[in-house]
C-alpha positions as CSV (number, residue, x, y, z in Angstrom):
1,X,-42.4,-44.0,36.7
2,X,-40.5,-47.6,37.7
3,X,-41.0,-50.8,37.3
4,X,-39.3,-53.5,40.4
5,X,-38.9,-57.0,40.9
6,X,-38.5,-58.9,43.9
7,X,-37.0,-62.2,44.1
8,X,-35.8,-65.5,45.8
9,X,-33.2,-67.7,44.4
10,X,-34.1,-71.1,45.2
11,X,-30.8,-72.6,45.2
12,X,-28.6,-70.5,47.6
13,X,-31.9,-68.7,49.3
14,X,-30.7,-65.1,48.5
15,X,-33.2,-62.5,48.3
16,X,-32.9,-59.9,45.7
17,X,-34.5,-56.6,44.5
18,X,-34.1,-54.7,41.5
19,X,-35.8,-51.4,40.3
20,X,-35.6,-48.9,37.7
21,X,-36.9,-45.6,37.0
22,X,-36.4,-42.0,35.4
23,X,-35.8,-40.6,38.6
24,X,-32.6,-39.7,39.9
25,X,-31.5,-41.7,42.7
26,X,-34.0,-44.1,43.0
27,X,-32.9,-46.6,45.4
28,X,-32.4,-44.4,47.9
29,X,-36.2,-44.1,48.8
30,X,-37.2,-47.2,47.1
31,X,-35.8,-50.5,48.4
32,X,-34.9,-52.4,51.3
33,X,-33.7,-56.0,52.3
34,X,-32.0,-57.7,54.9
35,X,-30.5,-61.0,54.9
36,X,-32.8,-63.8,56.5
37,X,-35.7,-61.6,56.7
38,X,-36.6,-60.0,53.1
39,X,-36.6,-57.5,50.7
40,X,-39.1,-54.8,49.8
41,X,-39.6,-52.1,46.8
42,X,-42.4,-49.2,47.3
43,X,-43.0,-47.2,43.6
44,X,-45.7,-45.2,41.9
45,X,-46.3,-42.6,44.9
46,X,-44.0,-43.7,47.3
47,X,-44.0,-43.7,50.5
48,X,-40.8,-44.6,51.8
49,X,-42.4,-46.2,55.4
50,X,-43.0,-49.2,53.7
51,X,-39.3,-49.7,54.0
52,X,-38.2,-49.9,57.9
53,X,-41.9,-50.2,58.9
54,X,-42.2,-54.0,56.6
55,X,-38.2,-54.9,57.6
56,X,-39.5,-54.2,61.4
57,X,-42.7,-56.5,61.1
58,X,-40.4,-59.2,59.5
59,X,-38.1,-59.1,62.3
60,X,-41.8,-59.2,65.1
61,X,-42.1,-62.8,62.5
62,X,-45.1,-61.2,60.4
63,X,-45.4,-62.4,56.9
64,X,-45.1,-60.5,53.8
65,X,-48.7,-60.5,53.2
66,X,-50.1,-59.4,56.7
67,X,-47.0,-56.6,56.6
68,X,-48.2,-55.8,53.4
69,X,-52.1,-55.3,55.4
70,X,-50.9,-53.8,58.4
71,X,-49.0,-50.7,56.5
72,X,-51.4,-50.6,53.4
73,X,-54.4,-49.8,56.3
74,X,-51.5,-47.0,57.8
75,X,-51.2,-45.5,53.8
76,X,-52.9,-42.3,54.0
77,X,-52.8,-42.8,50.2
78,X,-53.2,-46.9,49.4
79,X,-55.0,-46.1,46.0
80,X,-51.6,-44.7,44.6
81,X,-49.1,-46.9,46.0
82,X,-47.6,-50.2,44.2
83,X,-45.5,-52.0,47.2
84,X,-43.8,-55.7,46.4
85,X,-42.7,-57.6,49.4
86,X,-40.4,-61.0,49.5
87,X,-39.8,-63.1,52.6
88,X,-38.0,-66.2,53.1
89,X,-41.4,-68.4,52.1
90,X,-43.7,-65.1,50.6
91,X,-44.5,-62.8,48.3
92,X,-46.7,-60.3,48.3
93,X,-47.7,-57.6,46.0
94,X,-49.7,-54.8,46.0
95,X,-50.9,-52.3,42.9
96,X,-53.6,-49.3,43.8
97,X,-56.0,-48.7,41.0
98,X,-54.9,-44.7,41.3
99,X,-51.4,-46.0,40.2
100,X,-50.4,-44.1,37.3
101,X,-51.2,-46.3,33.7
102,X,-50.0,-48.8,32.8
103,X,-49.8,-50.2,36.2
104,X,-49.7,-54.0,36.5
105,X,-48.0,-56.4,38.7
106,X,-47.3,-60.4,37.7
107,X,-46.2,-63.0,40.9
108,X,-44.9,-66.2,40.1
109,X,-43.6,-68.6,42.9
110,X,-40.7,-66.6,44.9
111,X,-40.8,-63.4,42.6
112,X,-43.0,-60.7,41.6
113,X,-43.0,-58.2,39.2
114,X,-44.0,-54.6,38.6
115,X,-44.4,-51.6,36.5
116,X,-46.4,-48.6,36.5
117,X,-46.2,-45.1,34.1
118,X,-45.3,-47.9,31.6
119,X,-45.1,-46.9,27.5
120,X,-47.5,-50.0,27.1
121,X,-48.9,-53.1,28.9
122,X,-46.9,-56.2,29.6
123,X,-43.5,-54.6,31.2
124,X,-44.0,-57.0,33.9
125,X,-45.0,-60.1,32.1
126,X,-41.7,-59.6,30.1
127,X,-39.6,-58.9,33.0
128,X,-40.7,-62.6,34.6
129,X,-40.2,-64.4,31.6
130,X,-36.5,-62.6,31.8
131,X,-35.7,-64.1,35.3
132,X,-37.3,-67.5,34.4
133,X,-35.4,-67.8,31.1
134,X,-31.4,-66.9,33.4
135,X,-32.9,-69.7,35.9
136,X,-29.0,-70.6,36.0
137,X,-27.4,-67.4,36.2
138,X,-26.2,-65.9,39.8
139,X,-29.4,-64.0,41.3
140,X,-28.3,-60.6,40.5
141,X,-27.5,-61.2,37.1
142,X,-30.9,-62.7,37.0
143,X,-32.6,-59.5,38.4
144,X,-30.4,-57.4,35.6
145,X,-32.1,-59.4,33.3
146,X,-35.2,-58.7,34.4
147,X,-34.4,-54.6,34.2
148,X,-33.3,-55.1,30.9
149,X,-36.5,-56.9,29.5
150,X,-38.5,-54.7,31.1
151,X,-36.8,-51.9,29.4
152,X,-37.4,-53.4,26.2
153,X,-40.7,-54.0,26.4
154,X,-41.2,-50.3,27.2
155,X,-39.8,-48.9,30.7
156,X,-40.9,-45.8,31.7
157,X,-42.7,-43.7,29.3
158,X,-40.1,-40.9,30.2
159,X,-37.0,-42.6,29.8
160,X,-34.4,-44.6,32.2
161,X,-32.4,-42.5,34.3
162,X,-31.6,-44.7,37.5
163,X,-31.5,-48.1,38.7
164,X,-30.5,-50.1,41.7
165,X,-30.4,-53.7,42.4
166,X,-29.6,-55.6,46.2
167,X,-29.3,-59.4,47.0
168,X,-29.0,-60.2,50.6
169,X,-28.4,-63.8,52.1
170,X,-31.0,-66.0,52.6
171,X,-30.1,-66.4,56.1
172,X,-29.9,-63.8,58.8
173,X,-25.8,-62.2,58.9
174,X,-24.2,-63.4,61.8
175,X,-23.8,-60.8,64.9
176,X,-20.8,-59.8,66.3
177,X,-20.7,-59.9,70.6
């Protein structure tokens, strides 16, 4: 169905997310961010509470990974969900085993990666080698790059359709009085 990435730049700190998928629209249900705090993708069966609920528990100063706890304990449906979450110094990642095949993730240090509904294995491996090999392109280009690869190394078994990509700062926007 999609495969996502979540990312930190870790020269100017941004924070970036990137997904793609055969169904129409799918940012709007599908990612979050905002600057200083993070970024977060749900896929497989979403469940778009991951969104507001994980940018809410950054802003309480919970970590990606205890976020990731608190809301996967509230999933009425963990087994099928496939949630990627990015703060300023986490990651954290999280693939059911009732995600539909293949379904894999891949974390590196300030990015993960992942696929499920996937033509073949490896969409997620491929997409991380992507990012590492742009290390000096501009964040979003990087997280294109990423799309792309995993794209080539087989997408979504039913074809591409949508995609949506957001950077936010890596420090909180600034509030007007």
């Amino acid at each position: 169905m999609t495969f996502s990435i979540v990312a930190r730049c870790s020269k100017t700190g941004e924070m970036g997310v990137a997904l793609q998928s055969h169904w129409f629209n799918v940012g709007r249900e599908t990612v979050w961010g905002s600057a200083g705090l993070g970024v977060i993708a749900t896929q497989s069966f979403i469940e778009p509470a991951y969104g507001e609920a994980g940018l809410g528990l950054f802003r309480q100063g919970v970590g990606p990974a205890a976020a990731l706890q608190r809301l996967l304990a509230q999933d009425a449906q963990p087994e099928k969900s496939q949630v990627l979450m990015l703060g300023p110094d986490e990651t954290a990642v999280h693939t059911g085993p009732g995600c539909i095949p293949y379904a894999e993730h891949a974390p590196s240090a300030g990015v993960v990666c992942a696929a499920n509904l996937m033509a073949r294995p490896g969409v997620p491996a491929a997409m991380l080698e992507a990012l590492e090999r742009l290390a000096d392109a501009p964040l979003a280009e990087r997280l294109l790059g990423a799309l792309n690869a995993g794209e080539a190394a087989g997408g979504d078994l039913r074809g591409m359709q949508s995609a949506v990509i957001l950077v936010v700062a890596g420090e909180p926007a600034a509030t007007w009085a």
